[in-house]
N, C-alpha and C positions, 0 to 999 in steps of 0.2 A: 504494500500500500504506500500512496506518498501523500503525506495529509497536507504537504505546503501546497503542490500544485494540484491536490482536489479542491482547498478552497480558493485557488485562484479563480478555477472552473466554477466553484461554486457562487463565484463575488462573479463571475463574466455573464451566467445566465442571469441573475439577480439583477445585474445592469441592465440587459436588453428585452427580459421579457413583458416588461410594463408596455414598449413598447410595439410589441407583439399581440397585446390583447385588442389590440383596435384594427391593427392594419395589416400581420401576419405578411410584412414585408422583407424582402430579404435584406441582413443588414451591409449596409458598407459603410468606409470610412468618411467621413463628413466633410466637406470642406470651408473655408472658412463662412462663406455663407451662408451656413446652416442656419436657423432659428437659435438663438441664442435660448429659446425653452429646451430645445432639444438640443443643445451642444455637450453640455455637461454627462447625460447619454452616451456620447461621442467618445468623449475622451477618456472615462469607465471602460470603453469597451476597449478602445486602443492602446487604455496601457497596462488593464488583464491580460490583452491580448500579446502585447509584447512582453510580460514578464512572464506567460506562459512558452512562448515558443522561444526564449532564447535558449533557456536548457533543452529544450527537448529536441528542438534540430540536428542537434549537436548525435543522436541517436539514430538519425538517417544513414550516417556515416560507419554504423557499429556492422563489422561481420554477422553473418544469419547465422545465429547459436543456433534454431531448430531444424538448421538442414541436418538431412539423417545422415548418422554416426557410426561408426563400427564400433564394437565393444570395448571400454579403456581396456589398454595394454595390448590389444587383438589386431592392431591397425589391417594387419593382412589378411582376416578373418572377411570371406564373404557369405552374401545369402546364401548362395548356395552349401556353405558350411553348418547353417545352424537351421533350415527350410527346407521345407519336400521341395525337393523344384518340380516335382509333374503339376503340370499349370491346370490339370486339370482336376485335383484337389482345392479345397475350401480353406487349405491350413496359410493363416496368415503370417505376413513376414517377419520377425523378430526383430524387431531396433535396437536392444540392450538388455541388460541382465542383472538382477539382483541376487546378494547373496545374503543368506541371515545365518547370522551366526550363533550358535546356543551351545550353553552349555555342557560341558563332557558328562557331564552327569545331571540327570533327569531334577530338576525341583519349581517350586510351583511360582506361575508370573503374576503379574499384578493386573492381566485379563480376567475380563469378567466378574467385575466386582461388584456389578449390579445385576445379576444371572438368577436364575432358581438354581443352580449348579455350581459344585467346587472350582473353583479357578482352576485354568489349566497349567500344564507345566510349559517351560519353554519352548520345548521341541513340540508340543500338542498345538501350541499358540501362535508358533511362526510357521506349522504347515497346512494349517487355516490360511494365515497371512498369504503365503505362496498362492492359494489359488484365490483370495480375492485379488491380490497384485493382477491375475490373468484375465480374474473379469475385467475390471476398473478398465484395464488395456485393450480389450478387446483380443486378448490372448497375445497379442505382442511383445509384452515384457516377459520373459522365463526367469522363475524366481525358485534358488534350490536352499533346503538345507544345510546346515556346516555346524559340525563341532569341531572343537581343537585336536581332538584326538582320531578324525578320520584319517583313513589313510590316502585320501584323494583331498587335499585346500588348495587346489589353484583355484575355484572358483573365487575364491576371497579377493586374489589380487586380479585376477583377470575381469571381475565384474564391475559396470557401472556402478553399481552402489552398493556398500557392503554395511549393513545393519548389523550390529552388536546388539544383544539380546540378552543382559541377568549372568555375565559372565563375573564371577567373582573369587572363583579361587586364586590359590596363587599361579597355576600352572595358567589355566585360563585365559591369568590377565598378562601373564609374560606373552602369549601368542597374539592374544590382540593389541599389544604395546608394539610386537615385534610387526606385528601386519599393517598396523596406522602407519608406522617409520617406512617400511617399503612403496606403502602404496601412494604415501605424502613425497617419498624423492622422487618415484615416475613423476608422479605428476609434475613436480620440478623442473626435471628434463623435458615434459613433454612442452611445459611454456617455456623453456628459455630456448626451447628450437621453432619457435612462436607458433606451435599447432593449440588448437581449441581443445581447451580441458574442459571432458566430458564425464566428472567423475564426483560420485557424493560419497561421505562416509561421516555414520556417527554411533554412538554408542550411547544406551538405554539402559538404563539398572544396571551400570556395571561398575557398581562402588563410589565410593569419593574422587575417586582419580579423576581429573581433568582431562578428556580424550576430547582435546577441537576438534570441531566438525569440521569439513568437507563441501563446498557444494558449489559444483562449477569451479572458477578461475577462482573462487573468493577461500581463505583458508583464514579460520582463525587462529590457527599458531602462528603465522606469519601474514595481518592483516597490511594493507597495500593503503597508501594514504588516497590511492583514487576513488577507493569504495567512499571516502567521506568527502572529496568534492565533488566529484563527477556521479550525481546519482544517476544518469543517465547509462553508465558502466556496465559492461558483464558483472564486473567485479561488484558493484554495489547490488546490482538483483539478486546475485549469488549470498551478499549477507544478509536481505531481507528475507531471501525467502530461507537461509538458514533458520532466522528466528522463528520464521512460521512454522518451518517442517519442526523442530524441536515443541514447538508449544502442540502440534498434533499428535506428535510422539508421545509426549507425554500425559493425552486424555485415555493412553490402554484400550484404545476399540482399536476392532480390524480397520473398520470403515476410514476413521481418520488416518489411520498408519498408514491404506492405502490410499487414501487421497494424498497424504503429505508426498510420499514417492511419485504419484502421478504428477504435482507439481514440479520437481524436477527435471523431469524426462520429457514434460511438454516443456520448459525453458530452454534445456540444454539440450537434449536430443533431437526428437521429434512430434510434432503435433498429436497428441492424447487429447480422440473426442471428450472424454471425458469434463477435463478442466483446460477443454482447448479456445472456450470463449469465453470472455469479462466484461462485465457489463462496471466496471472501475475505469475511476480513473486513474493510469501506473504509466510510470518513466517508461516502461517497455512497449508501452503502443507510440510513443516519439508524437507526431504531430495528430496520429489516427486520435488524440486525443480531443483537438482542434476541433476539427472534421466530425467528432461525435456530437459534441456540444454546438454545434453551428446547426446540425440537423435539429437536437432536442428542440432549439427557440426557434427555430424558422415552423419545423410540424405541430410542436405544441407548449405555444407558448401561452397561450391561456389557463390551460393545465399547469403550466409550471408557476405560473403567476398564484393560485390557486393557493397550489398547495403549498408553497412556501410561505404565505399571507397567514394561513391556519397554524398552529403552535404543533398541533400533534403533527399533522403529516410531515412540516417541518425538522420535527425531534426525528422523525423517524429517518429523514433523509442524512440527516446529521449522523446518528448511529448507523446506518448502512456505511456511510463516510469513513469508518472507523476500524473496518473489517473487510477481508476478501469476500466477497459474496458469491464467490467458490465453493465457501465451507460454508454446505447447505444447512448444517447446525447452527451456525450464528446466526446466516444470514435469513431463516425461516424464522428461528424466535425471534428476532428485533422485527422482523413484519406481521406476525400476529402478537407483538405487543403494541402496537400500534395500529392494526389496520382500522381501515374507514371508508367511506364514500369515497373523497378527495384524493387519498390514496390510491385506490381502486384507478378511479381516472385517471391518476399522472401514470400510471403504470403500465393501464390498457393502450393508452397513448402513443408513449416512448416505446414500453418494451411489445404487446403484443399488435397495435395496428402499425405501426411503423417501421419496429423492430430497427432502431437505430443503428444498434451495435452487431450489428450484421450476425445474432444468434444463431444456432440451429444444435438441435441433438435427437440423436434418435431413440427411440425406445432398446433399452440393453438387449443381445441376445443369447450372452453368454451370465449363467447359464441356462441348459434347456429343463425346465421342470416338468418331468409328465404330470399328466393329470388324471386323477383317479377313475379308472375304468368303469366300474361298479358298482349298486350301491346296494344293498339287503339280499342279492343275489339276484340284480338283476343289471341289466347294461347300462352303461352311464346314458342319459337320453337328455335334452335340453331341458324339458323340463322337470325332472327330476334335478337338475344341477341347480334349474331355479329354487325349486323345493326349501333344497341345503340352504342356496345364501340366505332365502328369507328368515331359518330360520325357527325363531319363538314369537317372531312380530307377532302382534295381534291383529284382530281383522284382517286379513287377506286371502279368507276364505279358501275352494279347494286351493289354490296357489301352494297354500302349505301343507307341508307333508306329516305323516301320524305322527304324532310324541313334541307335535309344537307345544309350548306350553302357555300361548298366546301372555306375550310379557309385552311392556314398553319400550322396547327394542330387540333385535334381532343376533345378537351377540355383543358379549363386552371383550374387548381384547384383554385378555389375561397376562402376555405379555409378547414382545415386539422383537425383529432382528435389524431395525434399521433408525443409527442412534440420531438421525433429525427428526425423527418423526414419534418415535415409539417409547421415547422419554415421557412425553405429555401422561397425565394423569388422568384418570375418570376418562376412558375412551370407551363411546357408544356408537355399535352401527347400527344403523335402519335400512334391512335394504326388500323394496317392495314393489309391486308390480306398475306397471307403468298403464294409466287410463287408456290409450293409444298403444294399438301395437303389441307386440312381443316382448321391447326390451323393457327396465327396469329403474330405479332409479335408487341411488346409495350416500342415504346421507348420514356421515360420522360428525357427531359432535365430542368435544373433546375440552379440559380445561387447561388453560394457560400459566402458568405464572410466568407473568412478564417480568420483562429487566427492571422495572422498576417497583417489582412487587407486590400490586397485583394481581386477585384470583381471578379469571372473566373467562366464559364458555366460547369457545370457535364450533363452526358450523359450515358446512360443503351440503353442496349437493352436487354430485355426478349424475350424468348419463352413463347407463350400462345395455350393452350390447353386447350379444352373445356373438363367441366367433367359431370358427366352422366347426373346431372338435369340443365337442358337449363337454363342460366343465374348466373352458376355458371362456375369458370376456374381456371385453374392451371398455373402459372407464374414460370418460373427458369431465373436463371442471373447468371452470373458470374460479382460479385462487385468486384476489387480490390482483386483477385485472390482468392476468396469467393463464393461460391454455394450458394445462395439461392433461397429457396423454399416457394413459396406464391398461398394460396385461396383465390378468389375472387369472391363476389356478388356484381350485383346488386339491392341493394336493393330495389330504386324506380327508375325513370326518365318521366319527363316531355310529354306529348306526342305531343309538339313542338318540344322536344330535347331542351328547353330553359336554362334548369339543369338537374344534373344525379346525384344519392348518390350510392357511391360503399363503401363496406368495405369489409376490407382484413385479412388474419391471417397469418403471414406466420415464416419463421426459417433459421438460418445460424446454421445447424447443423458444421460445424469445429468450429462455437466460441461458441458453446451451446449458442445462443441466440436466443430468441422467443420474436414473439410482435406482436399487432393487433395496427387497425386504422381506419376510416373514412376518406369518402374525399367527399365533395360538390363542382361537379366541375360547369362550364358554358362555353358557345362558348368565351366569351375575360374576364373571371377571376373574372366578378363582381359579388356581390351580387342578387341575384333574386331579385325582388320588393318585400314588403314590406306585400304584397296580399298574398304572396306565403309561406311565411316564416316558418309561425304557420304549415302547411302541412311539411313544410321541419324538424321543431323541431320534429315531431311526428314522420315522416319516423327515422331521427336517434335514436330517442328512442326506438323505435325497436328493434334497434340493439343496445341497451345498451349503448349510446353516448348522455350524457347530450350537449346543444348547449356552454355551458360555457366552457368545455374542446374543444373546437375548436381554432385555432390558425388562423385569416385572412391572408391571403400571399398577400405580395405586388408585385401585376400584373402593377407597371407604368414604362412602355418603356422607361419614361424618367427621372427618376430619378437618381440623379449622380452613384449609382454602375451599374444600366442596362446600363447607356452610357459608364461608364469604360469598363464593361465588353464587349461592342460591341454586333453584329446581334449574336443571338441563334444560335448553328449549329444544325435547327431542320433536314435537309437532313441528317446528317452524317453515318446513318443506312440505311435509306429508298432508298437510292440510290443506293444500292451495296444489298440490302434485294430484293428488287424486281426482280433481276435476279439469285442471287443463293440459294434462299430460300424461 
């Protein structure tokens, strides 16, 4: 992030959009006989504008860090070394490689600390890690195992990024002492024969020692005085996003662990859909930062007049300011702690009808979850799968299947695999037939505690559409003036209906952002019994979801934020959906 030149950006729109709500004229520079009402305008804008673009030109000039790479230390290493080359395969090309290192002997990590399950050990916890590193990537990144005591560690120094992982013996840390000194002189030599250093490394729970990170050109054991004037630099992206890859490191989810590396790899290697678009403003986009904010006031600058005039949507943009809006955990609770109308508008605006910042993301498809064949002994059929989602809802007549137990919603999520989302507390679905038609409609309401501490209910409503193989469905939303696009299965469910495991992929193509999840829900939130569980560990593994990346949600009606927040408004859809839709 760079908070000087986002609020240059932010004082440059603030100048011009007054302007804009009357005449939505394009701007240019004034000359002197402009209206002396409108001069002052003028000169706001001219000299944001020049103290925006004098650094950032200067980044025109920087070599393309995301042209693709061959693996550090590999230089001679080609596709055809690490890829099927028969072209007539689906197996995608490799860009780089992580290594994680763990310790020579088995003990337990500081994943999963908010789980219904015991933490796992290192080596349990970073070969989870390994394969969400291959979703996040799109299978791209290959990410292996390593203890000190293999008889195979070249991947340690041969790989793009090498993660240290709870290493703390002594033996341990003499190997990872001795493999930071090796892999820190390549790099050495690889910039002082001035090639692009493509290489990250840090270390994680592994004692008091001081092990500098790694990341890009930028080293903190030997920091470069360009990182602090020249933010425009490899070298200064490299220590920003050091301190960001370290603060994701250190929240212990897969999810973040693996975004902090996709970070990386989309800087310095190559373009990872993932976290390959920003809707920030960063020294890395050089003038495309210009050029963004020139679009926002010329398309909408009454919206922006708007919401900056308003205190709340204001704060909100201020806190969005503040934070990558990459990391869909911050950037999702700072917007339903704030959301609103005015919000909504500047949103649907800028990011979904204009799409300023030139977005796009597609729905994940790694990985493939099947979806539950069968259901009482008989074949999965569409509407049998509708049956499942609706549930215990009440009123929905045949729609629902025997053993509903007609309640005010259709399942409580008991707990989540996906930590932007599945953190929240008191999560309620509704999902019920739709007046029109076949498809469905899925409204989760859920409580908030916002950043400023506040309890207050959030509330969606999707469209659901079934897609061709029965117990699979297509979900859209409009969030906070945001399109998103979501698949979903079934994966198992109970044939009491006493629990149901869905997992989902889905994308907010205006922010380029994609994510997948799990969800174990139940008719009032709890836990299944104890009988059941081992069955329930195994359905999610299925679908690629250790029981340790799961987050429990607290379903207690009476705990002080559900009583702040008061009765759910679980009708607020259903009551007005069942007549005009």
């Amino acid at each position: 992030m760079m908070s000087k030149v986002a609020t240059l950006c932010y004082l440059l729109v603030a100048a011009y959009a007054p302007d804009f709500v009357s005449s939505f004229t394009t701007p240019t520079l004034r000359s002197k006989t402009t209206a002396t009402s409108r001069s002052n305008q003028g000169q706001n804008y001219n000299l944001a504008l020049d103290l925006l673009l004098h650094p950032l030109r200067h980044s025109l000039y920087q070599p393309n860090a995301s042209a693709r790479s061959n693996t550090f230390l590999q230089s001679q290493t080609t596709q055809a070394d690490v890829t099927n080359t028969d072209t007539t395969t689906t197996t995608p090309d490799i860009i780089g490689t992580v290594a994680l290192l763990v310790p020579s002997s088995d003990q337990p990590s500081k994943f999963g600390s908010k789980s219904p399950v015991q933490p796992p050990s290192y080596r349990e916890a970073a070969e989870q890690l390994a394969r969400k590193i291959k979703q996040f990537s799109d299978g791209r990144i290959a990410a292996q195992v390593v203890t000190p005591s293999d008889v195979d560690t070249s991947s340690v120094l041969n790989s793009n990024a090498l993660i240290a992982l709870g290493l703390t013996t002594p033996q341990d840390v003499q190997f990872l002492s001795r493999t930071f000194r090796q892999r820190r002189t390549a790099g050495e030599e690889l910039q002082s024969s001035t090639q692009s250093l493509k290489m990250c490394q840090f270390a994680v729970d592994c004692g008091d020692n001081n092990y500098a990170p790694i990341v890009g050109p930028y080293d903190e054991a030997n920091p470069s005085v360009v990182s602090e004037i020249a933010p425009w630099s490899d070298v200064a992206s490299g220590k920003r996003l050091a301190t960001q890859m370290k603060e994701l490191f250190d929240k212990q989810t897969s999810d973040e662990f693996a975004l902090a590396l996709m970070l990386f790899f989309n800087r310095f290697i190559d373009k990872i859909p993932w976290v390959q678009h920003s809707i920030d403003v960063t020294w890395e986009k050089g003038l495309g930062n210009v050029e963004e904010i020139y679009n926002m006031v010329t398309k909408c600058g009454p919206c922006i007049t708007k919401c900056l005039a308003d205190e709340n949507c204001k704060a909100c943009i201020e806190a969005l300011d503040e934070i990558d809006t990459r990391d869909q955990v911050a950037s999702y609770r700072t917007v339903v702690s704030y959301e609103s109308e005015l919000l909504r508008d500047f949103s649907l605006c800028i990011l979904q009808k204009n799409n300023i910042f030139g977005c796009t993301a597609e729905v994940p498809k790694i990985p493939y979850v099947k979806p539950l064949g069968s259901f009482r002994g008989e074949e999965m059929t569409k509407d049998i799968a509708k049956g499942i989602m609706i549930g215990h809802l009440e009123g929905c007549g045949d729609a629902a299947l025997e053993g509903c137990k007609e309640l005010d919603v259709s399942w409580k999520v008991a707990c989540g695999a996906n930590v932007a989302y599945d953190q929240f507390p008191s999560q309620n679905q509704l999902f019920y037939p739709s007046a029109k038609g076949d498809s469905m409609w899925y409204d989760p309401v859920f409580r908030v505690e916002t950043i400023d501490g506040r309890n207050v209910w959030c509330k969606r409503h999707y469209r659901v559409r079934n897609e061709k193989v029965p117990g699979t469905f297509r979900f859209s939303v409009l969030d906070n003036g945001v399109t998103s696009d979501e698949f979903w299965t079934i994966v198992d469910v109970a044939e009491d209906l006493s629990w149901i495991v869905f997992h989902y992929a889905g994308a907010a193509g205006a922010v380029g952002q994609r994510y997948i999840g799990g969800l174990l829900c139940t008719p009032d939130g709890t836990l299944p019994p104890e009988s059941e569980m081992e069955k329930i560990w195994d359905v999610l593994r299925s679908a690629e979801i250790e029981p340790w990346e799961l987050f429990v949600v607290d379903n207690n009606d009476t705990s002080p934020g559900a009583l702040e927040a008061g009765p759910p408004p679980l009708d607020f859809y259903r009551k007005t959906a069942s007549v005009i839709g």
